[in-house]
VEXSETI-621564 format. One line per 10 residues: number of its first residue (from 1); for each residue x, y negated, z negated of C-alpha. Coordinates in steps of 0.02 Angstrom, whole numbers. Layout:
BEGIN
NUM) X/Y/Z  ...
//
This chain:
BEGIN
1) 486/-425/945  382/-460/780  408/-296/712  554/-303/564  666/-167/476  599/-151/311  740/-206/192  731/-284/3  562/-278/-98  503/-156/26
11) 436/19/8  601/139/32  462/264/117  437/123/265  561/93/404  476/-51/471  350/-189/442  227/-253/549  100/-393/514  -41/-412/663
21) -146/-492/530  -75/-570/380  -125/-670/236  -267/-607/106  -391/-657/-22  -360/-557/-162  -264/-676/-250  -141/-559/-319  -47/-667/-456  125/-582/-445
31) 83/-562/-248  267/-613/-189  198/-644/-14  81/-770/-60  214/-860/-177  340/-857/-5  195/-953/81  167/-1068/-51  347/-1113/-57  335/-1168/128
41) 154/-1237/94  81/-1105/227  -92/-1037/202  -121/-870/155  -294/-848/204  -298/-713/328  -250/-737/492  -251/-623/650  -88/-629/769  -150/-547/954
51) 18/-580/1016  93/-453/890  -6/-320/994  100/-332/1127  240/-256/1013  319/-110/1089  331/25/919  532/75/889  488/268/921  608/325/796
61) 469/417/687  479/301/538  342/248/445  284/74/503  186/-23/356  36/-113/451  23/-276/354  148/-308/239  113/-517/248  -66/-492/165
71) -195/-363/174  -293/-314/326  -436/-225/271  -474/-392/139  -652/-450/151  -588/-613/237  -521/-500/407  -655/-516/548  -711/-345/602  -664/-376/779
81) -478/-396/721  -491/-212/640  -543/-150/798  -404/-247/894  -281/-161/792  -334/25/770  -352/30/954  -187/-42/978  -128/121/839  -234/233/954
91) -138/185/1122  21/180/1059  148/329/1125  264/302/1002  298/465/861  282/327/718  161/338/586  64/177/536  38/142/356  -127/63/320
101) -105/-8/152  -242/-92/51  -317/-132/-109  -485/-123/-23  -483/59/31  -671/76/23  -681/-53/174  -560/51/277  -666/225/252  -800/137/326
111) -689/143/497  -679/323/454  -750/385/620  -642/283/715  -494/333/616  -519/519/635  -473/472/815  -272/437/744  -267/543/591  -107/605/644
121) -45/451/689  -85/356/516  -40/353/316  -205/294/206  -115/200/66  -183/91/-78  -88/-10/-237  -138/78/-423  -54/-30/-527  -146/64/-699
131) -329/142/-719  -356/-24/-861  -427/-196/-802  -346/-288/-680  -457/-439/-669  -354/-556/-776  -212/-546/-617  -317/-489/-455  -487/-507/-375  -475/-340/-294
141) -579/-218/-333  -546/-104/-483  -414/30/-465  -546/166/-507  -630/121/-343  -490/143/-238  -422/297/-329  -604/350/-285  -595/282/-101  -416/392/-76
151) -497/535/-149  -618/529/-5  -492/486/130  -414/656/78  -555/742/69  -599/691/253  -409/762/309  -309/590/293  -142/598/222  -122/471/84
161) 8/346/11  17/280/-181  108/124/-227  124/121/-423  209/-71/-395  205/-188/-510  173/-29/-643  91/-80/-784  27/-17/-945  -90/139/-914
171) -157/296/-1003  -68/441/-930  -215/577/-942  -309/450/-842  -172/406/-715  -100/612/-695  -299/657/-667  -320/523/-505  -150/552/-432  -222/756/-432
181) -372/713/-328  -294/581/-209  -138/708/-185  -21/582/-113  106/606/29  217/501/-82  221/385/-220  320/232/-256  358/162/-436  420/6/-480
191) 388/-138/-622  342/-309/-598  505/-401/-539  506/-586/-508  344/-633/-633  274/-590/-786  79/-582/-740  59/-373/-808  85/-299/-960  226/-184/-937
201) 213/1/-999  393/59/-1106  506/171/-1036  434/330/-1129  296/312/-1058  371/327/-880  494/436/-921  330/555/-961  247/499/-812  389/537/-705
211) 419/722/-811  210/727/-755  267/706/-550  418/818/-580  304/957/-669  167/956/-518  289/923/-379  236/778/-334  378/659/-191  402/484/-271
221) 538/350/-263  590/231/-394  605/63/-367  781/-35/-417  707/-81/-572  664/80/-620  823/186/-548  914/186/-712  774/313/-787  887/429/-668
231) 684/532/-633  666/465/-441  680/554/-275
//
């Protein structure tokens, strides 16, 4: 089986991983999946794996994050590959919920149609590291757009999914307003932890985003790094 119990760096919200297509071409510097493949000197250009779709799901209503190897909704996924996959999501029997995480978001509403066909069946999430530039570190596209593309997946009825990992410096006002109109299921929090690529915020100014989450109820879990602020879920 090529699913795996999510363990480690991953998100505490996800019970298991599963990469049908891995790899990606954002180019992430702090991306620790594309430093594993480097260390082995395996490409990390994206890659579909049709054998994964004969994965039987665990049925043990976890969330299972679609893609943790890469990035399936990158420019450099074929269409047909998409398709492959959501209709795999669309058979399945199992009471999972697949966790379509991206930093292209935009990309994935344009399957909106298609996905309204397993909204109950999947989690729209998307990486804000800060609402500032992120071009010095990442050739996805800008945080604003896919704070704007989440705020249209809720719009349309999705449920949605926030990871705030690798956190780094951001304007709170900015950052409180986005996380109101995308309205996530659940957020995740954690700093940069094996490089030094962002420019970490200080720990006032997450202890006041984290009073911000408590104030408006929002769910969120703290990373290991971040535990010791004693503010998490």
């Amino acid at each position: 089986m090529t699913l795996n119990k999510a363990k480690g760096r991953m998100f505490k919200s996800v019970g298991w991983t599963w990469n049908p297509i891995a790899g990606c071409d954002h180019d992430c510097a702090y991306c620790w999946a594309r430093s594993l493949s480097e260390r082995y000197n395996r490409s990390f250009e994206p890659q579909f794996r049709e054998k994964y779709l004969n994965d039987k799901m665990p049925n043990d209503g976890s969330w299972i994050f679609v893609g943790s190897m890469g990035d399936t909704f990158c420019s450099g996924v074929q269409d047909t590959h998409i398709y492959q996959l959501l209709s795999f999501i669309k058979q399945d029997k199992s009471n999972n919920k697949f966790l379509l995480m991206t930093k292209n978001p935009a990309r994935l509403m344009m399957w909106r149609a298609y996905l309204k066909e397993i909204k109950e069946k999947i989690i729209i999430g998307t990486t804000i590291e800060t609402n500032r530039d992120t071009s010095s570190w990442s050739n996805a596209i800008s945080t604003e757009m896919r704070k704007e593309a989440l705020n249209f997946a809720k719009i349309q009825g999705f449920n949605t999914f926030v990871s705030m990992e690798p956190l780094a410096d951001f304007d709170l006002g900015v950052i409180s307003a986005w996380l109101l109109c995308i309205d996530p299921e659940a957020i995740e929090i954690g700093l940069e932890n094996y490089s030094n690529y962002t420019t970490k915020p200080n720990e006032e100014k997450i202890k006041q985003l984290l009073d911000w989450l408590d104030e408006y109820d929002f769910t969120y879990v703290l990373k290991d790094n971040l535990v010791h602020l004693n503010g998490g879920n």
